[in-house]
C-alpha positions, -999 to 999 in steps of 0.1 A, spaced: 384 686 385 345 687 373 329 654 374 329 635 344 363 649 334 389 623 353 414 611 327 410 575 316 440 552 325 464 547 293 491 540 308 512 508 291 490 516 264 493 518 226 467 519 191 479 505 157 453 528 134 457 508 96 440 525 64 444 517 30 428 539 5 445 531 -28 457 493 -40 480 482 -69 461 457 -80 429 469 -101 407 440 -86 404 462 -56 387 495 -63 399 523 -43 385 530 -6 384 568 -8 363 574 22 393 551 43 417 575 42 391 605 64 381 574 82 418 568 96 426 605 105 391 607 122 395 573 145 431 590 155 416 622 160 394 612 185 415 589 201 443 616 209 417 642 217 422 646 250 383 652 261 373 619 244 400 595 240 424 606 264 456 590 239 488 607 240 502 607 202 529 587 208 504 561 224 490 559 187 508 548 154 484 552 122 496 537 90 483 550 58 489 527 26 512 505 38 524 481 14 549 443 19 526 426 50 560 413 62 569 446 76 538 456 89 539 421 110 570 431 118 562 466 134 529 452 150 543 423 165 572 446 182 545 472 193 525 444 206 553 433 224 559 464 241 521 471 252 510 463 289 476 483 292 454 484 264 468 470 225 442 484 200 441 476 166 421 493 140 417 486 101 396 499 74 402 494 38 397 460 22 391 424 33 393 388 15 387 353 25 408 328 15 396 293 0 403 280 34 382 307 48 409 326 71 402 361 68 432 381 53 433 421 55 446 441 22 473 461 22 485 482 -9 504 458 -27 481 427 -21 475 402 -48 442 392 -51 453 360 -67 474 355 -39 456 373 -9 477 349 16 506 356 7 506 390 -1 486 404 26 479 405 61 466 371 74 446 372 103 461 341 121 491 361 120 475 389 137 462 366 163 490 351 170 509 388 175 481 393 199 484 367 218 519 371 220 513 407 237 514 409 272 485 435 267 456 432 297 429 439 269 436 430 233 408 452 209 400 450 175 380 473 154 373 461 115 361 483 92 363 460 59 349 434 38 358 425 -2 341 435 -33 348 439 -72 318 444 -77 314 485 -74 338 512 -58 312 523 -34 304 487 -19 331 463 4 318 433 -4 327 399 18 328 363 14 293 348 30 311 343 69 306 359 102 338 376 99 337 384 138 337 342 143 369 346 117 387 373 136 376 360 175 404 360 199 402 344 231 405 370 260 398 400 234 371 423 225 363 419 184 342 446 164 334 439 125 313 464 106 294 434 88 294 401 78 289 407 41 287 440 29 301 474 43 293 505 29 324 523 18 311 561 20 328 585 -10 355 602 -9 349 630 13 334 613 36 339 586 67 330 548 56 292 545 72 300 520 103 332 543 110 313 573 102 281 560 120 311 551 152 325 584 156 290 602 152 278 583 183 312 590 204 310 624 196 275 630 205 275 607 238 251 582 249 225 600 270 219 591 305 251 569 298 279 561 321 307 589 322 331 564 303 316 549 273 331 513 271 325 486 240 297 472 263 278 503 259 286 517 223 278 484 208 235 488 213 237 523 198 259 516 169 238 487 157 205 505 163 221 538 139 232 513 116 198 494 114 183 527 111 198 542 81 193 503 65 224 499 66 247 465 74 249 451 108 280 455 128 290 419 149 309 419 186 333 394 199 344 396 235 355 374 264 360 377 303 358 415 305 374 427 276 341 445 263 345 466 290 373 487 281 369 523 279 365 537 245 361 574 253 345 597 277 307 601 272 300 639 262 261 638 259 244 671 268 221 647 286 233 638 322 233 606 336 214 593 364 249 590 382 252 630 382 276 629 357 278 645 323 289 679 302 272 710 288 266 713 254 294 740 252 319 710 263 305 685 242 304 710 213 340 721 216 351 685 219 335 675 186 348 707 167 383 696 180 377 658 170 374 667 136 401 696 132 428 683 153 456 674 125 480 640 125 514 650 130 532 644 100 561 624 118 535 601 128 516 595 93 536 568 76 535 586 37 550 575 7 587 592 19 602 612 -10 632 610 -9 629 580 13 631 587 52 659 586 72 650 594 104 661 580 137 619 569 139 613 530 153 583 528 131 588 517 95 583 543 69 558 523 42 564 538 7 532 535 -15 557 515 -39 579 494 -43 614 506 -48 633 468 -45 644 461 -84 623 434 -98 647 404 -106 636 373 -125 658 340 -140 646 314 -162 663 282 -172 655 275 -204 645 243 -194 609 252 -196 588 236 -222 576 265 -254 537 261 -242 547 273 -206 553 313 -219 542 312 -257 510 306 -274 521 277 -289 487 268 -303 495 263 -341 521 241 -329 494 220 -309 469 221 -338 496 210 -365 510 185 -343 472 171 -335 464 168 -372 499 146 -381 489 129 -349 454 123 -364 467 113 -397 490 88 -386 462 72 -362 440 68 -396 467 55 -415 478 28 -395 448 6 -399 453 10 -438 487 -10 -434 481 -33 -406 448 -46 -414 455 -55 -449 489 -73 -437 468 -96 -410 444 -102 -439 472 -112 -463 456 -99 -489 494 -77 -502 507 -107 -520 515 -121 -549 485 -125 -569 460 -111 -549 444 -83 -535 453 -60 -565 417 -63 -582 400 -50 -553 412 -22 -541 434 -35 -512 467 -27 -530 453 7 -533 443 15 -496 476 -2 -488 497 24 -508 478 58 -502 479 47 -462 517 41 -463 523 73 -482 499 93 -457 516 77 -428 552 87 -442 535 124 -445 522 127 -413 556 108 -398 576 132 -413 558 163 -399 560 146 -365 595 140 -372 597 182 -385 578 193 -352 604 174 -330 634 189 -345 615 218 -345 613 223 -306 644 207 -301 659 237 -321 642 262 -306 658 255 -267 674 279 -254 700 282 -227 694 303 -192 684 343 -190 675 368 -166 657 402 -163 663 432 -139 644 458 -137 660 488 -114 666 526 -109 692 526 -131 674 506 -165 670 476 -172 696 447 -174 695 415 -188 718 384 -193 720 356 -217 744 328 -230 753 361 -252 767 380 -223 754 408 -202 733 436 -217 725 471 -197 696 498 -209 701 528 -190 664 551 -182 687 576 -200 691 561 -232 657 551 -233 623 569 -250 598 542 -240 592 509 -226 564 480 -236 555 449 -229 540 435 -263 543 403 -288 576 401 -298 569 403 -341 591 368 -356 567 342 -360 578 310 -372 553 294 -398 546 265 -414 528 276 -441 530 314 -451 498 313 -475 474 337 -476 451 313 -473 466 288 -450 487 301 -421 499 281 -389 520 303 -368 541 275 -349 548 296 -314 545 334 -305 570 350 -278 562 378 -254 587 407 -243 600 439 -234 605 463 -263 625 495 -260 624 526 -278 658 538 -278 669 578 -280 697 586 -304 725 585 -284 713 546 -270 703 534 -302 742 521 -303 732 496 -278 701 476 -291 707 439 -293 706 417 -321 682 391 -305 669 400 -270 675 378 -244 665 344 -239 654 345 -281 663 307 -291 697 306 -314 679 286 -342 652 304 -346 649 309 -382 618 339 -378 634 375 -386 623 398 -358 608 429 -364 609 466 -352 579 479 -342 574 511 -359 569 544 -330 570 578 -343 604 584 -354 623 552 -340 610 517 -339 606 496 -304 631 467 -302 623 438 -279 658 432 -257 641 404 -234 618 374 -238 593 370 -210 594 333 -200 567 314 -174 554 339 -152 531 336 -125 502 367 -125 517 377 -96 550 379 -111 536 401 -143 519 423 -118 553 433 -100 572 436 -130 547 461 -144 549 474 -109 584 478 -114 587 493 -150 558 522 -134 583 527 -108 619 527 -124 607 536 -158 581 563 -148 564 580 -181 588 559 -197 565 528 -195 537 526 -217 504 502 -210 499 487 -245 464 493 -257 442 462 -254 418 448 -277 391 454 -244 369 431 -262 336 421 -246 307 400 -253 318 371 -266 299 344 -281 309 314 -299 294 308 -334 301 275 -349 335 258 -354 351 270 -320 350 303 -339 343 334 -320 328 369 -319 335 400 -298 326 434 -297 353 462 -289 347 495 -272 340 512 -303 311 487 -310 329 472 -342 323 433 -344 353 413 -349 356 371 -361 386 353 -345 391 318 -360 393 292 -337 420 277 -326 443 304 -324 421 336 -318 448 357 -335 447 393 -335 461 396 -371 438 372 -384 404 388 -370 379 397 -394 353 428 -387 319 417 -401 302 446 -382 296 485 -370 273 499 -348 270 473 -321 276 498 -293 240 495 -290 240 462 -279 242 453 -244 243 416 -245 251 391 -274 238 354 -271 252 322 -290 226 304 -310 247 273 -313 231 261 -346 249 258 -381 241 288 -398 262 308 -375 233 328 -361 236 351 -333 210 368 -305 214 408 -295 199 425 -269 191 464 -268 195 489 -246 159 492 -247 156 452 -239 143 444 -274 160 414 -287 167 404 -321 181 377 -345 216 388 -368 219 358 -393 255 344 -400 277 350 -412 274 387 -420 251 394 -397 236 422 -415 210 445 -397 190 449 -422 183 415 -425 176 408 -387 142 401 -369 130 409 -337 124 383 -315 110 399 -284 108 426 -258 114 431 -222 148 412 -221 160 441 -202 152 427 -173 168 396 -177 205 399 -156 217 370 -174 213 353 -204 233 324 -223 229 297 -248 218 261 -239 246 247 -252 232 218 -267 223 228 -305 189 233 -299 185 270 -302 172 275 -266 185 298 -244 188 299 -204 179 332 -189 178 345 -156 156 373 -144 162 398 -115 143 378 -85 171 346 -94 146 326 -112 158 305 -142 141 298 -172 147 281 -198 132 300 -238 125 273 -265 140 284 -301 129 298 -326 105 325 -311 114 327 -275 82 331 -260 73 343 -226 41 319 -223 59 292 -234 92 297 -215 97 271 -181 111 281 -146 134 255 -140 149 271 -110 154 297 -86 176 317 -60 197 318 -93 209 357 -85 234 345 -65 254 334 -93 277 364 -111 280 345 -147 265 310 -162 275 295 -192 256 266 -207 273 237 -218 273 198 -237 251 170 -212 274 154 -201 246 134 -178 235 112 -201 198 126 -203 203 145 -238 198 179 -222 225 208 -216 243 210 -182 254 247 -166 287 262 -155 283 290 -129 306 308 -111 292 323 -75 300 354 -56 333 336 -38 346 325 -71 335 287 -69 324 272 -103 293 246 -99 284 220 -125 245 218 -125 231 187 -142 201 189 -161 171 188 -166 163 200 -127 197 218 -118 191 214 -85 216 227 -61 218 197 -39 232 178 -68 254 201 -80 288 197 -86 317 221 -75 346 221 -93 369 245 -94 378 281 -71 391 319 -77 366 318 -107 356 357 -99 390 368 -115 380 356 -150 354 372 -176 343 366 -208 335 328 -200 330 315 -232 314 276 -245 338 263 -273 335 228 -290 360 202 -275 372 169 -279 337 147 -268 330 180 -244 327 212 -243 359 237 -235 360 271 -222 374 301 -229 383 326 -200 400 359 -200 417 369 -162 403 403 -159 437 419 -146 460 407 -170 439 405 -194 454 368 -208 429 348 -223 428 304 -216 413 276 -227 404 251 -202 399 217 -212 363 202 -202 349 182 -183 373 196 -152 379 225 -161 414 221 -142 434 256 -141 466 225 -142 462 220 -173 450 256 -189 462 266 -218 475 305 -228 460 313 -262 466 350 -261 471 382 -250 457 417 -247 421 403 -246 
C-alpha cells in the first residue's frame, strides 16, 4: 500500500448525521441549504479515500420529527458504539429561558422548544452514557426569525452550552451562522468539507480536529464570515477526521497526486446515500425489518382533545362585551352606593327634612340606579350560569373527524366531507342588538364543515360542546353551493395544541382543510379612546372600536395606504396620526378621516429611522431610533432634526419599542422594548438607562403589532402572536402573559 493510503481505524465505530431542512412551525424559516449539507458530511465520511466509514457505520436522518424517538435511536446507537460516537446536526438551534441549548427537529414548537425538541442535556447525558473512547460533536446551527438566509442565536458561546467532559465540541458560531441557499452547502459546512477535500498542505497524513480547526476559522474569517468555536478535553481533539489529500506533500514524505486528490473530491460529491439508509417521509409507512426508526415528515397519530366544561367562558371565547358590560354595572353600582349610604348616616331621609334640598332627590335616583345596575349583575350571573356546558371531545383521524358530547357521539367521515375550517362560530348572544349600540356578550371558536350531498344527512343541530341554553341561533356560513356548519366548539387551547390540530386536519383532511383568510393587518396605532387603526395588505385603512376590536364592526376611513411604510400614534385628542413614505417623507393625516388632501408634510429623511413610536404621554413627541442604535427623542408639532435630543444609544439591539404612560413619577413617558432573545425591558425616563432598566417579561419575539392602549391608571398593550395570529391584551404595569386576555382572532 502507497504511503499515505493506510485505512483509519473505525472499528466499534458509528456517526449519527441529523439535518432538518423544513419545520412545521412557520417561526422557523426553512434551511434549504441543510438538506446538501447532510448528504455532503455523509458523503465524505463513507468515501473511502477520506473518511474511511463503512455505510452501516453511519445513520443520517433527514427531517426527523417527535424528539422522543430520535433520543430513543441515539441513545441505543450510543450504547452500542466502542470506537468513535460522532454526532452531527445542521438545521436550527434555540436557547431556552434557562439558556440550555435545544436543537430543532421538524415538529418543534418554538413556544415550547423544550419540550418539543431535542435538548442538549439530553444529548449529553446519551453521551455520557456511551461507552464510546471519543465522543464528537459537530453543530452546524443557531436560531433566527429574522430572514431565511440567516441562523440566528441567542447571545451565548454555544460551544460552553454544548461542552462535554472527555469530548471534542465544534459549533459553527456563537451568534449567527450563515445558512447558504438552496443549492448550496451552509457556509461553515460548506467552508468544512471544502478544506477536507482539498487537504491541508504540508499537513499530517490524517487530518485530525486538532489540525482542521486553524484552517477552518482562518477560511471562515476570510470570507467575513462567523467564527466557528472548539471544545475538547484529554485527547479527544485528536481524532482523525479524514485522510489529508493535499497535492502538497508533507514534510513526513507523505501525501497524494493531484489525480488522487482530484478523483477523491469528484467522488465526495457524487457518491449517493443509499436510500435504505435516508430516513424519508415513508409512503406508505415502512415496514421493514430496519433497527433505525423511519421519521415521517408528519405526524400520522390522530390528534385527540377533551374538555370539561368546567372551564370558565373567558378561557376559549372573547368574552370582552361581557367584561365591558359587567364593568360598567360594576361601575354604576360603586357610584350609587354613596347616594344611599351617605344620606342615611346624615339622617337627612326623614320626616320633615331633607326634601327641600335636594337629598330626597339624590336618594331616589341612586336607589333606582343601584337597582339597574344590580339587576344587570344579577342578568350577567344567570347569564354564565346558563351558558355551562357539560364535558366534550374532539378527534381528528384518518378516517374524519369525531366528536362527543352530553348529546352522544357524532362521526364525519373525509368522505362525506367538501371542506374543513376553523373560523368564528356565527351565534352571538347580545345584549343590545341596536344599530347603534351593540355588546356581543361571548364569541365561540370551531370547526365548520362543508358537507357533500350524500353527508349533508349527518350535520348536527349544535356542534359539540355549544352550551344547551344558549339562546343565539347559529348560522351557516354560506360556501359556493352548500354552507359550512360548525360540528365542534374549540375550548382552552394551548398554542401548541392549535398548532397540532391544524397539523392534524393538513394531515387527515388533506385539500380538505382550508386556512381561513386573515385580516393580515399591520401597522397599528392607537388613536384616542383605546381605538385602533390598521392597515391590511391591500393598503385600505380600517377603525376597530375599542374594547372589542370586532371584525364586523370595523370601519374603513381610507385607500391607498400601501404607500406607507410606517404609521405613528400622535396620542392627542383630535385623533391625529403620523405616516412615513417609502421615500422617508413624513406627513400628518388629521382625524378622524384622515383625508390626504388635507395632510402636511412634516419632514424628510425618516427613512432611515429603523424605528419609530409615539411617546406615550400626550405630548405629541415621538421616540425614534436611527440605524447606528441611537435614540432620540422629536418634540411635536414640527419634529425637527435640530431640535430633536439623543437620549440614548446601542438602541439597535432592540427589535420593537413601544412608548408608554410614566409610571416613575417624573411626568415623562417610560419605554417597553422587546430585545433579540424575546426579553421585554421597562426603561424609566427621562435617561433610559440600561442599568436601571427593568425586565419583565420573556418569549416576547413571538408577538407583533405591540400596540399602547389606555388602561385603568396605566397603559395596556395589545399584542398579536405572529403564528397564530390571536391578538391579547395585557394588562399594565406587568404585563403578566397570566393574566392576558384573548380579544380576537385572525389578526
Amino acid at each position: 500500500m502507497a504511503p499515505g493510503t493506510e485505512r483509519i481505524d473505525r472499528s466499534g465505530s458509528h456517526a449519527v448525521l441529523i439535518g432538518v431542512s423544513a419545520y412545521q412551525d412557520p417561526s422557523f424559516p426553512k434551511v434549504a441549504a441543510a438538506e446538501k449539507s447532510l448528504r455532503g458530511v455523509y458523503r465524505m465520511l463513507v468515501d473511502e479515500e477520506l473518511g474511511g466509514w463503512s455505510d452501516e457505520q453511519v445513520t443520517p436522518i433527514s427531517n426527523p420529527v417527535d424528539c422522543r424517538r430520535v433520543m430513543s435511536d441515539l441513545r441505543r446507537l450510543a450504547q452500542g458504539t466502542s470506537g468513535v460516537l460522532l454526532l452531527y446536526f445542521v438545521g436550527h438551534g434555540t436557547v431556552t429561558m434557562t439558556g440550555d441549548l435545544v436543537l430543532a427537529v421538524s415538529d418543534t414548537v418554538a413556544d415550547e422548544p423544550d419540550v418539543t425538541g431535542l435538548e442538549y442535556s439530553k444529548i449529553r447525558s446519551a453521551l455520557l452514557g456511551s461507552p464510546a473512547k471519543v465522543k464528537a460533536v459537530v453543530l452546524d446551527c443557531c436560531y433566527s426569525g429574522r430572514a431565511i438566509d440567516v441562523l440566528a442565536g441567542d447571545r451565548q458561546d454555544l460551544a460552553d452550552i454544548a461542552d462535554i467532559r472527555g469530548t471534542y465540541t465544534l459549533t459553527a458560531a456563537d451568534h449567527l451562522a450563515h445558512a447558504g441557499q438552496a443549492d448550496t452547502y451552509t457556509a461553515f459546512t460548506g467552508e468544512l468539507l471544502g478544506l477536507i477535500g482539498t487537504g491541508v498542505a504540508g499537513g499530517p497524513p490524517v487530518l485530525t480536529f486538532a489540525e482542521l480547526y486553524p484552517h477552518l476559522r482562518q477560511r471562515l474569517i476570510a470570507r467575513n464570515l462567523p467564527h466557528p468555536n472548539q471544545r475538547g478535553t484529554d485527547t479527544a481533539d485528536q481524532c482523525p477526521v479524514a485522510r489529508n489529500v493535499s497535492d502538497e506533500p508533507s514534510t513526513t514524505g507523505h501525501g497524494r497526486d493531484s489525480t488522487d486528490a482530484s478523483a477523491a473530491r469528484q467522488e465526495a460529491t457524487s457518491k449517493p446515500i443509499p436510500p435504505t439508509t435516508v430516513r424519508k417521509p415513508p409512503s406508505p409507512p415502512h415496514t421493514g425489518t430496519s433497527d433505525v426508526t423511519q421519521y415521517p415528515s408528519k405526524p400520522a397519530a390522530p390528534f385527540t382533545i377533551s374538555w370539561t366544561g368546567k372551564d370558565p367562558l373567558s378561557a376559549y371565547t372573547n368574552s370582552s362585551g361581557m367584561g365591558c358590560l359587567n364593568g360598567f354595572a360594576k361601575v354604576g353600582l360603586a357610584v350609587s352606593s354613596p347616594g344611599v349610604l351617605i344620606p342615611l348616616l346624615m339622617h337627612r331621609i326623614t320626616s320633615g327634612t331633607g326634601q327641600d334640598d335636594g337629598w330626597m332627590a339624590w336618594f331616589v335616583l341612586s336607589i333606582v340606579l343601584g337597582l339597574f345596575t344590580l339587576g344587570i349583575l344579577l342578568w350577567l350571573s344567570t347569564v354564565t350560569y346558563r351558558l355551562r356546558t357539560n364535558g366534550w371531545s374532539l378527534r381528528v383521524g384518518p378516517q374524519g373527524i369525531a366528536t362527543t358530547s352530553s348529546s352522544g357521539r357524532c362521526e364525519y367521515r373525509w368522505n362525506h366531507v367538501r371542506g374543513v375550517t376553523i373560523e368564528e362560530i356565527v351565534a352571538p348572544m347580545k345584549f343590545f342588538d341596536a344599530a347603534d349600540f351593540t355588546v356581543k356578550l361571548y364569541k365561540y371558536t370551531g370547526i365548520h364543515i362543508q358537507f357533500t350531498t350524500d353527508g349533508a344527512s349527518s350535520s348536527p343541530s349544535r356542534p359539540a360542546g355549544w352550551p344547551p341554553s344558549h339562546p343565539g341561533k347559529i348560522a351557516i356560513r354560506r360556501s359556493g353551493r352548500a354552507g359550512r356548519i360548525p360540528v365542534c366548539v374549540l375550548g382552552p387551547m394551548t398554542d401548541r395544541q392549535r398548532t397540532e390540530l391544524k397539523m392534524a386536519l393538513k394531515t387527515h383532511a388533506g385539500n380538505l382543510y382550508h386556512e381561513v383568510p386573515t385580516q393580515s393587518m399591520s401597522n397599528l396605532v392607537s388613536v384616542g379612546g383605546g381605538n385602533i387603526l390598521a392597515m391590511d395588505q391591500s393598503g385600505n385603512l380600517w377603525r376597530y372600536l375599542a374594547p372589542n376590536y370586532y371584525g364586523s364592526e370595523k370601519t374603513r376611513v381610507g385607500t391607498g395606504w400601501k404607500v406607507m411604510k410606517k404609521l405613528v400614534a400622535i396620542g392627542d385628542s383630535a385623533e391625529d396620526i403620523l405616516a412615513i413614505d417609502s421615500s422617508g417623507n413624513m406627513y400628518r393625516y388629521y382625524g378622524p378621516n384622515y383625508y390626504g388632501s388635507q395632510r402636511t408634510q412634516v419632514g424628510t429623511g425618516w427613512d432611515t429611522m429603523t424605528q419609530v413610536t409615539a411617546a406615550g404621554d400626550d405630548t405629541g413627541d415621538i421616540f425614534a431610533v436611527d440605524g447606528s442604535g441611537k435614540l432620540f427623542r422629536y418634540y411635536a408639532p414640527h419634529y425637527r432634526g435640530s431640535q430633536r435630543k439623543q437620549i440614548g444609544t446601542n438602541w439597535n439591539t432592540m427589535k420593537t419599542i413601544v412608548g408608554i404612560r410614566d409610571i416613575s413619577g417624573n411626568g415623562t413617558a417610560d419605554i417597553l422594548a422587546v430585545d433579540g432573545a424575546g426579553k421585554l425591558f421597562r426603561y424609566y425616563a427621562p435617561h433610559y438607562r440600561g442599568s436601571q432598566c427593568k425586565q419583565i417579561g420573556t418569549n416576547w419575539n413571538t408577538m407583533t403589532n405591540l400596540v399602547a392602549i389606555p388602561g385603568i391608571g396605566t397603559t395596556d398593550l395589545l399584542a398579536t402572536n405572529a403564528t397564530t395570529k390571536i391578538m391579547y391584551r395585557y394588562s399594565g404595569p406587568t404585563y403578566s402573559g397570566t393574566q392576558r386576555k384573548q380579544i380576537g382572532i385572525g389578526w
